[in-house]
N, C-alpha and C positions, 0 to 999 in steps of 0.2 A: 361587293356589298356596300350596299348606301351607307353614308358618314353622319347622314341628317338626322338630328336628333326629334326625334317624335313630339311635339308641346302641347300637352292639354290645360285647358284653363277654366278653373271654378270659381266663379261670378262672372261670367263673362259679358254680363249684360250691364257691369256696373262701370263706373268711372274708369277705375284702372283694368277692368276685363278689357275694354276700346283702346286703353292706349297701350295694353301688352298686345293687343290680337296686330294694332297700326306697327309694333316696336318687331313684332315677329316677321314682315314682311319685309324687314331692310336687314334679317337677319338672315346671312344662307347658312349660317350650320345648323338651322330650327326650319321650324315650321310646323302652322296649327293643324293639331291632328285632331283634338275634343274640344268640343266647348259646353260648359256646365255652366244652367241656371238652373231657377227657382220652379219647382214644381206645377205652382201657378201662374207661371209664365204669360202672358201669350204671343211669344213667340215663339215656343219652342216649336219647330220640323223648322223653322224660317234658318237662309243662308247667316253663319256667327255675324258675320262683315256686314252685313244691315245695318245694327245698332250702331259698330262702329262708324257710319258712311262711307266705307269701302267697297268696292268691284267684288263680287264674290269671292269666297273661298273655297267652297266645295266642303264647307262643314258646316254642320246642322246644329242649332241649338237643343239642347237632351238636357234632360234634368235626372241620368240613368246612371250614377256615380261608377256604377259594380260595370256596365257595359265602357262607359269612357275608360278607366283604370284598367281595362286590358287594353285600349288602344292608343297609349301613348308610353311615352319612355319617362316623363318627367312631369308630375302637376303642378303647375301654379296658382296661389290661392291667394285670393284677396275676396271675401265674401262673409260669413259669418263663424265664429265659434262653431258652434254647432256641427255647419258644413266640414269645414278644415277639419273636426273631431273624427268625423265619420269618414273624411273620405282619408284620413292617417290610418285609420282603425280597419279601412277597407283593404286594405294594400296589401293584407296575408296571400301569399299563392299569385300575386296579379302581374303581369307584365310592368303596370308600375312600382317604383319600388321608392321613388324618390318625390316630397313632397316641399315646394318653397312656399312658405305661406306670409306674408302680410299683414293678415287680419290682425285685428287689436279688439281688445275690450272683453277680454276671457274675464272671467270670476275666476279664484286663487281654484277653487273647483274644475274646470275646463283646463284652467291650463295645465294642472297634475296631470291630467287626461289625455293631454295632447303629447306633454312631454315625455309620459310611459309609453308611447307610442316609438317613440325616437332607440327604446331599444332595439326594437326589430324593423326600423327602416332608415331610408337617411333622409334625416328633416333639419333645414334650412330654417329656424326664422329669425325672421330682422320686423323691428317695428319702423324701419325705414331702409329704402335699398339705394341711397346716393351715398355716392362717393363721399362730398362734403360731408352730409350728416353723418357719416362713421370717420371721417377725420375728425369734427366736431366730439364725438365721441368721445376717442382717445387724447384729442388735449382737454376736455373736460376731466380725464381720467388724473390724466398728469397735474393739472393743476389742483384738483382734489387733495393730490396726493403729499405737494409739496405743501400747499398752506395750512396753517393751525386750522383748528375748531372758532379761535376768532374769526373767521373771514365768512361770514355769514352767504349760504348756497341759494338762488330761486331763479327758477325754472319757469318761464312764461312760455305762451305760444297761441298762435292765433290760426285759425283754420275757418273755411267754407261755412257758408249757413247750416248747410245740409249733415255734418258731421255730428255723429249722435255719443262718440264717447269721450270721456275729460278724464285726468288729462287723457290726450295723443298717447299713441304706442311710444311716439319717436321723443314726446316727454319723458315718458316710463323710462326708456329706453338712456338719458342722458342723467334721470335721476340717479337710474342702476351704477349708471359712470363715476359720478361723485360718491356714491356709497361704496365702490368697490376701492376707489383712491385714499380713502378713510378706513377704510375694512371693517365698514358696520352695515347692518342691515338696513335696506330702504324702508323698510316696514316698521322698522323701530324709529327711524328719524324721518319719516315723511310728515308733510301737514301738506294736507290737499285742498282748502280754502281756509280764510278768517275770514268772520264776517262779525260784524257786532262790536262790543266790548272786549278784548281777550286781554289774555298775561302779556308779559315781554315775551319778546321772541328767545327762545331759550337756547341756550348755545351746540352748535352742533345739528341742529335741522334742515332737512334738505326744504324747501316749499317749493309749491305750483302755484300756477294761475292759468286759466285758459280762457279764452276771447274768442267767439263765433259770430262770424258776419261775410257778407258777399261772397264773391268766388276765389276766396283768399285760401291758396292749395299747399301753402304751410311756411311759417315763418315759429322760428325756435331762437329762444334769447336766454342763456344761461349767466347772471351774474354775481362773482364773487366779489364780495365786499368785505371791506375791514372799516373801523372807525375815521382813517385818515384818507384813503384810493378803491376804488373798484374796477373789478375786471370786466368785459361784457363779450361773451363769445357767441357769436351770433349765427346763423344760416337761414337765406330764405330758398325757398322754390318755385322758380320764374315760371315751368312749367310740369305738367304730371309723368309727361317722357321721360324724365331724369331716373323714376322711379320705377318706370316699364321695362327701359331700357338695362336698369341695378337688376330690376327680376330678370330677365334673360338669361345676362352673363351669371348670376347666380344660377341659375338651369342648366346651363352650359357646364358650369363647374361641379357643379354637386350630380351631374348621372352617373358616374362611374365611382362615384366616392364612397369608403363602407358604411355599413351601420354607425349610428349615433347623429347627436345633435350637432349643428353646427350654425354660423353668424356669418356675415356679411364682411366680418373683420378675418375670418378666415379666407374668405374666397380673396380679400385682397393683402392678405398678409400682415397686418394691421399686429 
């Protein structure tokens, strides 16, 4: 019996669909078995490996969620809310059963949606899948942890022209960090722009800011400050393989794993 784990991938027509379908051919325990676009494609019957500019694959672009979901062992998702919702929710009775999803920019609505999903299957998600940016993470976590409510928290980050949500998943994601090393809610201490006249900055708030311009595929700047020294913990992303390549081994890891939600900090032990 084959070892090869089956990879279907939903958005595959998008930035990271080309560099997981490029990241799945230097992978031998994978390999593309679906590839999900947009209904109003037009490429869809066309070989997946087109868009990437690859040699064929012998898989067809479909936008058939319920047909791909029996033909793969594992989805990978980086595509929209919406989609990731539907194709978690599609997963009852399917050959697939395991969902790694990417996307960012859920409304607190979606994401409930997504996450009751994770009782009855096993869903992976990361708002970034590199190694760094979840080490980044955890000593974000830690240094939360140890410094007072003096040491003032903000959150920058700069991304592509093309990027339509603010912050990044993988800001969220490092906000989540500092809020959990404080043990207070991000929602109760976030501030997500100032603009204008405001108060002082009030003690104990985490802040953002985000920057959009060129083909800039992610730079994340976390600085802790106090009145006298500041900390600056920083990661960029030289290229978007870092991140195809995190979804893979994330894929790899999570087919065989049970029900429930799981991170990126699990699959490496973090």
């Amino acid at each position: 019996m084959s070892n090869i784990i089956d990879i279907g991938v939903l958005g595959a027509e998008g930035r990271m669909g080309g560099a997981i379908i490029r990241a799945l051919r230097a992978e031998p325990r994978a390999r593309l078995a679906v590839a999900l676009t947009a209904p109003n494609s037009v490429n869809l019957g066309k070989d997946a490996a087109d868009p990437a500019g690859l040699s064929p694959s012998g898989v067809k672009l479909t936008s058939d969620i319920g047909e791909g979901l029996q033909n793969c062992d594992v989805m990978i998702d980086f595509s929209s809310p919406r989609a990731a919702i539907d194709a978690a929710l599609g997963m009852h009775d399917m050959r697939c059963h395991s969902l790694i999803t990417g996307t960012t920019g859920y409304t607190p609505t979606e994401e409930a949606a997504l996450l009751t999903a994770a009782e009855s299957i096993t869903l992976l998600k990361s708002g970034n899948f590199s190694l760094g940016v979840n080490m980044l993470e955890a000593l974000v976590e830690m240094a939360s942890a140890r410094l007072g409510n003096d040491w003032d928290i903000e959150i920058s980050e700069m991304h592509h022209r093309h990027k339509v949500d603010a912050p990044s998943g993988t800001a969220i994601m490092l906000g989540e960090a500092a809020a959990r090393g404080r043990e207070v809610s991000l929602v109760d201490k976030q501030v997500l722009s100032r603009e204008g006249r405001t108060d002082p900055r009030a003690e104990g708030q985490i802040g953002f800011s985000a920057l959009r311009g060129g083909g800039v595929i992610g730079q994340h700047d976390v600085r802790l400050a106090s009145e006298l020294e500041m900390i600056t913990l920083s990661h960029e992303a030289f290229d978007r393989s870092v991140f195809a390549s995190g979804a893979v081994v994330a894929a790899l890891w999570a087919h065989d794993k049970p029900e429930g939600l799981y991170s990126m900090r699990d699959v490496l032990g973090l």
